[in-house]
C-alpha positions as CSV (number, residue, x, y, z in Angstrom):
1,X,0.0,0.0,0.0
2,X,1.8,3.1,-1.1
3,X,1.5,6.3,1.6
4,X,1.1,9.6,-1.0
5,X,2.4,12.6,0.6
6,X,2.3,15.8,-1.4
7,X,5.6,18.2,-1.4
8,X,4.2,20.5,-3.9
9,X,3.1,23.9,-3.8
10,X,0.0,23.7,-5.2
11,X,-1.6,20.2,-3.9
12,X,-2.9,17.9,-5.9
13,X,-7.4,17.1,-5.1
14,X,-9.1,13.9,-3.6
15,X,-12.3,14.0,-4.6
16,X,-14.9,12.6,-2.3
17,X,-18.8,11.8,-3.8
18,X,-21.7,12.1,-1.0
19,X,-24.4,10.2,-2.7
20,X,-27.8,11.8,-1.4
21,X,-30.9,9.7,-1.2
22,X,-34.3,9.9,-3.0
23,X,-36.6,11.9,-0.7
24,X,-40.0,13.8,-1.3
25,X,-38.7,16.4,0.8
26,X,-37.9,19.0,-1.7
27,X,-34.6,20.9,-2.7
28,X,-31.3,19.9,-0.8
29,X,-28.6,22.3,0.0
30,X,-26.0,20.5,-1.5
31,X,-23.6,23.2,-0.7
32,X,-24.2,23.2,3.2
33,X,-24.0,19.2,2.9
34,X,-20.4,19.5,1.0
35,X,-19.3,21.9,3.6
36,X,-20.3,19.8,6.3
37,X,-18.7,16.3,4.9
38,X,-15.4,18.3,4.3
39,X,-15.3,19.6,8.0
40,X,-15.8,16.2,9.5
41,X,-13.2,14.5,6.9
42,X,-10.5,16.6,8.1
43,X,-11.5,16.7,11.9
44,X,-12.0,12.4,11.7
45,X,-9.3,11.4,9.4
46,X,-5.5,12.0,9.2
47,X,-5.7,9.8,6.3
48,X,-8.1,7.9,3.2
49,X,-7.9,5.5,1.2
50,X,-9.0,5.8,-2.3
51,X,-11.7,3.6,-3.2
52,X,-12.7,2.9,0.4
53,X,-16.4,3.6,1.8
54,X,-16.2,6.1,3.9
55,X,-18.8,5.7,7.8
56,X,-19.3,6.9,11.0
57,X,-21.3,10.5,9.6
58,X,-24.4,9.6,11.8
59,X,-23.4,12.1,13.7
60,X,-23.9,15.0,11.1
61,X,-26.3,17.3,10.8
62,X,-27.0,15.9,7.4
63,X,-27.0,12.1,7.9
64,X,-30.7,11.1,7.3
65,X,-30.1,12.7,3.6
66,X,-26.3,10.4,2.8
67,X,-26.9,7.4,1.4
68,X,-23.0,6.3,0.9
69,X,-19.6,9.0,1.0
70,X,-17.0,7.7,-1.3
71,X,-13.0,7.9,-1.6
72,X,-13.3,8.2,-5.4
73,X,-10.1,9.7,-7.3
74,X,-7.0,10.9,-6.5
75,X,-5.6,13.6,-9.6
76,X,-2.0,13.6,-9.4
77,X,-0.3,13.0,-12.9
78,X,2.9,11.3,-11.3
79,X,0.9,8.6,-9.1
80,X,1.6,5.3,-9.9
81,X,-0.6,3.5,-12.2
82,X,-0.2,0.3,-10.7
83,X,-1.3,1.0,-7.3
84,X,-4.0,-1.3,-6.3
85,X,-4.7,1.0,-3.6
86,X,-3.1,4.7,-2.2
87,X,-3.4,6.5,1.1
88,X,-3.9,10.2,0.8
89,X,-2.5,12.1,3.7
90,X,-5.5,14.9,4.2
91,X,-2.6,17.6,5.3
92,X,-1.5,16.7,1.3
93,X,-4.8,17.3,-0.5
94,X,-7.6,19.7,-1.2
95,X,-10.5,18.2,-0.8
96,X,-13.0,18.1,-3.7
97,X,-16.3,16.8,-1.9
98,X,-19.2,16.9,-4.3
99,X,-22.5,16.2,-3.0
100,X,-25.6,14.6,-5.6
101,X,-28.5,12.6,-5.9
102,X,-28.8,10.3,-8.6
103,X,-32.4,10.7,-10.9
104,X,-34.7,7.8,-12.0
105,X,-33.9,6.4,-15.5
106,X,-36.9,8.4,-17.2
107,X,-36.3,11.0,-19.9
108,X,-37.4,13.9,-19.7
109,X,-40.1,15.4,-20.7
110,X,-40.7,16.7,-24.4
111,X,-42.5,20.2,-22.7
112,X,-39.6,21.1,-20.6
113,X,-37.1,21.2,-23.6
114,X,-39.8,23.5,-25.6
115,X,-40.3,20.8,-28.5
116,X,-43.6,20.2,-27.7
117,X,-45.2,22.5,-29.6
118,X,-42.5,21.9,-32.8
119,X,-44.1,19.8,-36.0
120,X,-41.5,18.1,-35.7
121,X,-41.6,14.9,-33.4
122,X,-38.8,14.6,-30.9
123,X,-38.2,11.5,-32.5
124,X,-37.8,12.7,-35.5
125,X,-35.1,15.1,-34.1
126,X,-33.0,12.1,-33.0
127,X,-32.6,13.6,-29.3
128,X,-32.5,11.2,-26.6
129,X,-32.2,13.4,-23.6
130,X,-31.4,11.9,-19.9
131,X,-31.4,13.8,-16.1
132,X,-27.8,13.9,-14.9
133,X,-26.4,12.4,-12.7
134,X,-29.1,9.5,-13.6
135,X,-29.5,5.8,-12.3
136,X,-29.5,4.4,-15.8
137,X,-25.5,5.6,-16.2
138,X,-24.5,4.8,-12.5
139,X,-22.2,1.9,-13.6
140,X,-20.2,3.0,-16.9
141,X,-17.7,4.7,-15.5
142,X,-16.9,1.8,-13.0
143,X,-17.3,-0.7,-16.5
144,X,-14.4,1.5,-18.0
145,X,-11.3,-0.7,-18.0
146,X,-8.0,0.8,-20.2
147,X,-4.5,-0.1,-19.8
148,X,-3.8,3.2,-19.4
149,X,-6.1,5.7,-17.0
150,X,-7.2,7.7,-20.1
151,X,-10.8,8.1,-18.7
152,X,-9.5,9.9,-15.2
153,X,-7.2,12.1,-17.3
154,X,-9.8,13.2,-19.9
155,X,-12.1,13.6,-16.7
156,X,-9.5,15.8,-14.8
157,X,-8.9,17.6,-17.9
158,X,-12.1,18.4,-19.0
159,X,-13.2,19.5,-15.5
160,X,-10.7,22.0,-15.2
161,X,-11.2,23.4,-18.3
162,X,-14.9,23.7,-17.8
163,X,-14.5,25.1,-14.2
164,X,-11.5,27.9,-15.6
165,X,-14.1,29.1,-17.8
166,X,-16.4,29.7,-15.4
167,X,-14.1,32.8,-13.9
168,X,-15.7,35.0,-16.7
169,X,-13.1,34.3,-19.8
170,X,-14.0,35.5,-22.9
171,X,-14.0,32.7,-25.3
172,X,-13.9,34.4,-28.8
173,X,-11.2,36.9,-27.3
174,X,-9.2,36.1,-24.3
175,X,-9.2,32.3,-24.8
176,X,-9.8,30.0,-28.2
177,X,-12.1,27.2,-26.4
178,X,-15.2,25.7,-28.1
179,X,-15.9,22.9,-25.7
180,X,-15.6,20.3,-28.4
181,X,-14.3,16.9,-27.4
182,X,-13.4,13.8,-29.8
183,X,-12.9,10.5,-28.9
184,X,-11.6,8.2,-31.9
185,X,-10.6,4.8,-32.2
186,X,-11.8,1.7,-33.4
187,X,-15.4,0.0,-33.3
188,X,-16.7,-1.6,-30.2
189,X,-13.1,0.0,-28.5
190,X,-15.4,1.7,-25.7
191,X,-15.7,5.5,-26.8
192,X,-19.9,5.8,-26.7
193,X,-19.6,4.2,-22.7
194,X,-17.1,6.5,-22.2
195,X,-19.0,9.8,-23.2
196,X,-21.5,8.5,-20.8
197,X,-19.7,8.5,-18.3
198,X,-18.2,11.1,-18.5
199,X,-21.3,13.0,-18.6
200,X,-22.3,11.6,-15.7
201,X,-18.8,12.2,-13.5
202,X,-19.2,15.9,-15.0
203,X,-22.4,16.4,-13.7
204,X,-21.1,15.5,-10.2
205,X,-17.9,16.8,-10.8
206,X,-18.8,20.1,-11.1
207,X,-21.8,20.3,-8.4
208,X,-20.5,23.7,-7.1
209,X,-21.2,25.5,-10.3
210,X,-24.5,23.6,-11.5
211,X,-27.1,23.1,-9.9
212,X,-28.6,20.1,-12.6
213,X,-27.1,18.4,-15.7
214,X,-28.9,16.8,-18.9
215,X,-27.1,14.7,-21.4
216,X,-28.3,15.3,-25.1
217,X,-27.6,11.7,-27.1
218,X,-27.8,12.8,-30.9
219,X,-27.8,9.7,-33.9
220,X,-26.2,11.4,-36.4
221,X,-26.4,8.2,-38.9
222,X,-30.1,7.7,-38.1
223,X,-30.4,11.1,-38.2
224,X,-29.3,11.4,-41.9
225,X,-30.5,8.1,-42.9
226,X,-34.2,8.9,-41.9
227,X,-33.9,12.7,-43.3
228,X,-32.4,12.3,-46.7
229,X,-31.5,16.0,-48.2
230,X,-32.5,17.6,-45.0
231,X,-29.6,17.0,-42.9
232,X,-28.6,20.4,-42.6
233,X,-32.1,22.0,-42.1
234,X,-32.2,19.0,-39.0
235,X,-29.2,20.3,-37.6
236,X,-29.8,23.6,-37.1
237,X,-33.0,22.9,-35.6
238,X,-31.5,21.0,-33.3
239,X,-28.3,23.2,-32.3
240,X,-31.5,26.0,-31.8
241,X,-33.0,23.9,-29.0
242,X,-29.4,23.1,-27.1
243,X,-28.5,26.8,-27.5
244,X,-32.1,27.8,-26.3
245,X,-31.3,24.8,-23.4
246,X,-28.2,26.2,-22.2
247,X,-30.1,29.8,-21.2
248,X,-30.6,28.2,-18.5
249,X,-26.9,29.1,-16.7
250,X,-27.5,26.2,-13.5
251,X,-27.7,23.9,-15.4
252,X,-25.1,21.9,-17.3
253,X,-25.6,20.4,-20.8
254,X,-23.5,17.4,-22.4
255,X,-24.4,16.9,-25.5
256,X,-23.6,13.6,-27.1
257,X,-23.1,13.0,-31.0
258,X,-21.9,9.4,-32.3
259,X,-20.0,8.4,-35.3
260,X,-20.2,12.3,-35.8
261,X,-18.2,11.6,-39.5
262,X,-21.6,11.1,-40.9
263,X,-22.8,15.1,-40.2
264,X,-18.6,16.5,-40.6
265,X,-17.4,14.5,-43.8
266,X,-14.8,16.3,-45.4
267,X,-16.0,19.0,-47.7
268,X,-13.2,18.4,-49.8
269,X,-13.6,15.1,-50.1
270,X,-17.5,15.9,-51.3
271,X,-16.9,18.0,-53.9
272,X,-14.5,15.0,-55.2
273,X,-17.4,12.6,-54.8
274,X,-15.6,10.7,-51.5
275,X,-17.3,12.0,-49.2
276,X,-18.6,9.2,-46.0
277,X,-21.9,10.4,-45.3
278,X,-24.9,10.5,-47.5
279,X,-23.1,9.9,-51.2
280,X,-21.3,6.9,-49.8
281,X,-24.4,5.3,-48.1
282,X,-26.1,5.7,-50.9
283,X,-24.1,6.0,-53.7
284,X,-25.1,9.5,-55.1
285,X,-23.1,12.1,-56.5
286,X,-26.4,13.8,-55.9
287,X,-26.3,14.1,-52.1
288,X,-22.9,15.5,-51.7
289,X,-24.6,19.3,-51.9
290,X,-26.8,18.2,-48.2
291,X,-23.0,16.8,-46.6
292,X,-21.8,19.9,-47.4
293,X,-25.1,21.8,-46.2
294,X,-24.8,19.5,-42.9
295,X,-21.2,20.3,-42.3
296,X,-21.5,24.1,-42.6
297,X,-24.7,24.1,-39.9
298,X,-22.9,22.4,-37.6
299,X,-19.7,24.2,-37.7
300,X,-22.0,27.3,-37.5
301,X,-24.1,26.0,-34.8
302,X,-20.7,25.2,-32.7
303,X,-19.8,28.8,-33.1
304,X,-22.6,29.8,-31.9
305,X,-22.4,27.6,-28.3
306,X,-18.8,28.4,-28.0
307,X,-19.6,31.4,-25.6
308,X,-21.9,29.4,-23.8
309,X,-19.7,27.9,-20.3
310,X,-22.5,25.5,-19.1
311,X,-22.5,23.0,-22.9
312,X,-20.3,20.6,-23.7
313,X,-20.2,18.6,-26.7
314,X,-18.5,15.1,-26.6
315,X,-18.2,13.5,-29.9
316,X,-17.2,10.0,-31.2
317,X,-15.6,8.5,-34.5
318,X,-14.2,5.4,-35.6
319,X,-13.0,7.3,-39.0
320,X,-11.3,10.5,-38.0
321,X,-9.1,10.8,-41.4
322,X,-12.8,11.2,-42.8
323,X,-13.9,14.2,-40.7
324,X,-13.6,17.7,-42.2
325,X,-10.5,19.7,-41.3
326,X,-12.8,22.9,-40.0
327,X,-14.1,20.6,-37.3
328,X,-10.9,18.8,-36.3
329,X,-9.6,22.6,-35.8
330,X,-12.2,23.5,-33.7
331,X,-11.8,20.3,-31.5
332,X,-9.9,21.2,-28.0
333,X,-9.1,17.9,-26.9
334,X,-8.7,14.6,-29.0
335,X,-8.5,11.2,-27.5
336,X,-7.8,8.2,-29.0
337,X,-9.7,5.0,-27.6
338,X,-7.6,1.9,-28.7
339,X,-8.5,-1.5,-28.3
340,X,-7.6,-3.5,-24.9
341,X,-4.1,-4.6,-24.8
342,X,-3.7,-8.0,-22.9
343,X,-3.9,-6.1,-19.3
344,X,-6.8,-4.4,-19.8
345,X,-8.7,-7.3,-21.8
346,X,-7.6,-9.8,-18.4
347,X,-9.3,-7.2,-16.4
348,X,-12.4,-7.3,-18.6
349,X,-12.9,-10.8,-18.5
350,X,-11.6,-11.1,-14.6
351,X,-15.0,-9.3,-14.3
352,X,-17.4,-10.8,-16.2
353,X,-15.9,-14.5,-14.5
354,X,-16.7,-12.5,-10.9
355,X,-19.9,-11.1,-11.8
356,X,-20.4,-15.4,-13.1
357,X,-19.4,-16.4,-10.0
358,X,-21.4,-13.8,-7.9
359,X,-25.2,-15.0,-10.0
360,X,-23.7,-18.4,-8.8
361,X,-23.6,-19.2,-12.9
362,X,-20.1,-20.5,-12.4
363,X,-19.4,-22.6,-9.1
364,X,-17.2,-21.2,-6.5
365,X,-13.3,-20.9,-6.5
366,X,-12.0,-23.7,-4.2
367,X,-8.3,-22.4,-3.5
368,X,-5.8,-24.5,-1.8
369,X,-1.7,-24.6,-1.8
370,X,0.1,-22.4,-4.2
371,X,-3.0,-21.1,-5.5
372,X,-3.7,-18.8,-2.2
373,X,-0.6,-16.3,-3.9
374,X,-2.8,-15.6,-6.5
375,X,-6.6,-15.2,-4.9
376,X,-5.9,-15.0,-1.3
377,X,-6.9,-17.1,1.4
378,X,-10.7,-17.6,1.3
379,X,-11.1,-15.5,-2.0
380,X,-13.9,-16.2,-4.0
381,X,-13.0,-13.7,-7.1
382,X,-10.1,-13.4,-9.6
383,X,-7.4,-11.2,-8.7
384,X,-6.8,-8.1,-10.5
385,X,-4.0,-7.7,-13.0
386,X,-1.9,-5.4,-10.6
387,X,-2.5,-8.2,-7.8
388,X,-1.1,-11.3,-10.1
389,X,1.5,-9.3,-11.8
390,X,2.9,-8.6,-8.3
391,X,3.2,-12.2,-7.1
392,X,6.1,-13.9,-6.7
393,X,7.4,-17.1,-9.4
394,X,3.9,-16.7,-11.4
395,X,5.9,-17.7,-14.2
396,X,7.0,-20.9,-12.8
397,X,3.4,-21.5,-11.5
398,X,2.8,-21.2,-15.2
399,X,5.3,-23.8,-16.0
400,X,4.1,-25.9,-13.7
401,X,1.2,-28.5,-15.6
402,X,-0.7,-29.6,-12.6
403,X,-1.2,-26.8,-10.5
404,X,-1.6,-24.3,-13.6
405,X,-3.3,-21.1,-11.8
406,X,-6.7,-20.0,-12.7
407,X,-5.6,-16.5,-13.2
408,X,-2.7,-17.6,-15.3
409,X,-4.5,-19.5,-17.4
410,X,-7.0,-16.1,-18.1
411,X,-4.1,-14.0,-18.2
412,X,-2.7,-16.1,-21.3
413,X,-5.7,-16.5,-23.3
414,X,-6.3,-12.6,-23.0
415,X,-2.6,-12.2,-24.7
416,X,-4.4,-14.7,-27.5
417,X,-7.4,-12.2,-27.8
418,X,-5.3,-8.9,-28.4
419,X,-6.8,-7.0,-31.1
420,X,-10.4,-7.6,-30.4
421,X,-12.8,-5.0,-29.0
422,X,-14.2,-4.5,-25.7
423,X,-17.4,-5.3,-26.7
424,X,-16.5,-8.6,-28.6
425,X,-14.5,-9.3,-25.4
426,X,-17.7,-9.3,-23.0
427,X,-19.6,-11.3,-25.2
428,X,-17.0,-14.0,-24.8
429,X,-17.9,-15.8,-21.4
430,X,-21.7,-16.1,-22.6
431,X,-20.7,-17.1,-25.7
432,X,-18.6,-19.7,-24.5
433,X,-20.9,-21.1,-21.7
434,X,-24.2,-20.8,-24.5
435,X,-22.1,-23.0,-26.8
436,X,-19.9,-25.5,-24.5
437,X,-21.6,-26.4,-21.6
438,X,-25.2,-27.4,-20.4
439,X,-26.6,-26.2,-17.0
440,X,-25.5,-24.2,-13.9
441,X,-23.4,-24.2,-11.9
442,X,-20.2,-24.5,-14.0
443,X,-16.8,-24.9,-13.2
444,X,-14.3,-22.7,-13.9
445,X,-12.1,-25.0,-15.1
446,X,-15.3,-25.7,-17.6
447,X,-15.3,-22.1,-18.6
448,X,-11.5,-21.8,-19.3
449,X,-11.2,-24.9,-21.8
450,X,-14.8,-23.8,-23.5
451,X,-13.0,-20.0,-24.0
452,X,-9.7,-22.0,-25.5
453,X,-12.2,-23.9,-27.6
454,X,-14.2,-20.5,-28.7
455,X,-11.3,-18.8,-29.8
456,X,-10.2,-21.8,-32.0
457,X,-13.9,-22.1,-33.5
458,X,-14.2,-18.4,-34.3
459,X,-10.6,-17.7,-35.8
């Protein structure tokens, strides 16, 4: 367990989440409940552990309305990656304590985003529009799993971005900031869960500026698939209702677009007849005039929110050399989202086995002898990469036929499966128990041979 002690000047934050519960009783003062966890934090603890559960608040003023305070991130750049778990000396640390409560997993209603009396259906608009922070997203940030933290960084990043320009900064003259994210990569590597979250952890994240969030999901394929040659008319209508949306200065708006290369094909690549959005799906010269149309509405209509601090627009691509230069210049930050290397893939199967083994789908881990390096005594769950790569003569466990770890074994078929995408990698397990075995319980042993005997079938 490694001890972090700060000898900056300027300390680094632990941030702490006060999950609220669901009462009847009206609004909250989330600010006098932040307040009041920080005070008791610092008079209670000397120390915390990130990731731990944080008790003992009966006492405050405020208990009947916590349902859970959480250790949740520590933002240091220089922290070790592999740390399975840190200490945070509180002298250290500013504390971030953000206080929320999470909605039901209902939209919201057509009437409060003034579409009601619009001919046009919200459906046919292609907005899907959630509550933030909401039940239905309480568990994709947590489902995140990358060989590299690229999630916390782009959440630490886009935070403080969005909280500097909150002090008043001119965004057309004193700073060049459009609040346009991209997240590229390949299909199925992870980028749609991660807007998601992020969305969500914003919301909570920045709870001293906001006093509610919405996230705005927009379909760009369906979008121009359903509105042939009226893409661009579409999108302005659109861009009108988040702009008229974000008046509304408490509240925070994330606004979602997938596989945005179908509304910002390269214009240049239109007028060659190239272009990826309406000509290529279907094949005519014809449409490249509405790409272009939908390309210039959108870079007009991001203009037009770049002055607003309360929007956010988080977009995803799996074809970024097919996006038009205009709108990769206006983009502040742009992540790639590969697919799992071997590390990350063992982590995202280590929990789908668990969460097998917790619906008692796969029988219970029996650990005796050498075994008890790798899951602990009494363990009933895989251990996480960072726990087996620490572990003594795992390599000679390897070697060895007869006691072959578990862990092992998973940690050498997820080298096998480098290449293949997060979401083909958590179909696996089902996959493998649909086609190889026969009822519940299974043993793991079971499981291991029918994922050997998967990847064989399927290559």
């Amino acid at each position: 367990m490694t001890r972090i002690r700060s000898s900056a000047a300027q300390k680094p934050l632990l941030h702490v989440e006060v999950r609220l519960k669901n009462t009847e009783q009206g609004f909250l003062r989330t600010d006098l409940i932040r307040d009041e966890v920080s005070i008791w934090l610092r008079q209670k603890y000397s120390a915390i552990v990130i990731g731990q559960e944080i008790t003992g608040y009966e006492g405050l003023m405020h208990a009947e309305n916590i349902e859970s305070v959480n250790a949740v991130e520590y933002t240091r750049t220089d922290a070790e990656e592999n740390d399975t778990q840190k200490v945070c000396d509180l002298e250290d640390v500013q504390l971030d304590v953000q206080a929320y409560e999470l909605h039901g997993r209902g939209d919201i209603s057509m009437a409060d985003l003034g579409l009601e009396d619009d001919e046009e259906k919200p459906e046919d608009l292609q907005l899907h529009v959630t509550d933030l922070p909401n039940i239905s997203l309480e568990r994709h940030w947590e489902s995140l799993v990358f060989t590299k933290p690229l999630h916390t960084q782009l959440l630490h990043s886009i935070t403080r971005m969005l909280s500097i320009m909150q002090m008043g900064l001119d965004t057309t003259t004193d700073m060049n900031w459009n609040g346009l994210m991209l997240l590229y990569g390949p299909p199925g590597s992870g980028k749609t869960t991660l807007c998601r979250g992020l969305a969500q952890k914003l919301t909570i994240r920045l709870g001293s500026y906001f006093t509610r969030g919405k996230l705005v999901e927009i379909c760009a394929q369906s979008l121009l698939s359903k509105w042939f040659g009226e893409s661009g008319k579409l999108v302005s209508k659109i861009f009108e209702k988040l702009e008229a949306m974000a008046l509304d200065e408490m509240s925070f708006i994330c606004v979602m677009i997938d596989e945005v290369e179908t509304l910002t094909g390269s214009r240049e690549r239109s007028m060659s007849g190239s272009e990826c959005g309406d000509a290529m799906r279907y094949g005519d010269s014809k449409t490249d005039q509405g790409v272009i149309q939908a390309t210039n509405q959108l870079l007009t209509a991001l203009d037009r929110l770049r002055h607003r601090s309360n929007i956010v627009v988080l977009c995803t691509s799996n074809l970024i050399d097919a996006l038009d230069s205009a709108f990769l210049d206006r983009v502040d930050i742009k992540q790639l989202v590969p697919n799992p290397e071997p590390r990350a893939i063992y982590e995202i199967l280590r929990s789908c086995i668990n969460k097998l083994i917790q619906k008692e789908i796969l029988e219970p881990l029996v650990v005796q002898g050498q075994d008890e390096e790798f899951f602990g005594d009494g363990e009933l769950s895989f251990p996480s990469a960072a726990q087996l790569l620490l572990c003594s003569g795992w390599e000679d466990e390897e070697n060895d036929g007869t006691t072959r770890s578990p862990a092992i074994r998973l940690w050498r078929f997820s080298e096998k499966c480098e290449g293949m995408s997060g979401r083909a990698l958590r179909r696996l397990p089902l996959k493998a128990l649909a086609r190889h075995t026969y009822s519940n319980p299974v043993a793991l042993e079971t499981l291991l041979d029918a994922l050997e005997k998967l990847l064989t079938e399927d290559s």
